[in-house]
Residue, then its C-alpha position, 0 to 999 in steps of 0.5 A: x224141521x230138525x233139531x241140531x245135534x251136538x256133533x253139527x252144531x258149532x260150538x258157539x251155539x251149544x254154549x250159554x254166555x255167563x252171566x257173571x260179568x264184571x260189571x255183576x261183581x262189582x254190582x254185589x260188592x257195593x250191595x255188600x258194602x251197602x249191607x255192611x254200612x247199614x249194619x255198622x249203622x245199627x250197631x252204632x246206634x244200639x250202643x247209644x241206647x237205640x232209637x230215640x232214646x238219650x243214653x245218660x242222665x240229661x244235665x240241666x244247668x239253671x240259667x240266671x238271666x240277669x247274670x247271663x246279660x251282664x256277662 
């Protein structure tokens, strides 16, 4: 059996269907927008001393329990 040649052959035959569709655009945006978030995140999270760690010196009132019951 023969292979087609490119003057017999139909048009629709020859060519390939993109694979760029909408529903694949829309797919890498939100990816995109999952990236972003995720990096804003991080950004947010760094400014504040990183993970697990308390920016700042911690402020420790002392609590009278006597004058706390009576107020």
């Amino acid at each position: 059996m023969s292979q087609p040649t490119f003057d017999s052959a139909s048009p629709s035959v020859l060519t390939k269907k993109s694979a760029w569709t909408i529903y694949t655009v829309l797919l890498l945006l939100a990816l995109l927008a999952l990236l972003l978030g995720c990096l804003f995140l991080f950004l947010e999270i760094r400014e504040y001393g990183g993970f697990g760690a308390v920016k700042g010196a911690a402020l420790a009132v002392p609590v009278d329990v006597r004058t706390a019951w009576a107020a």
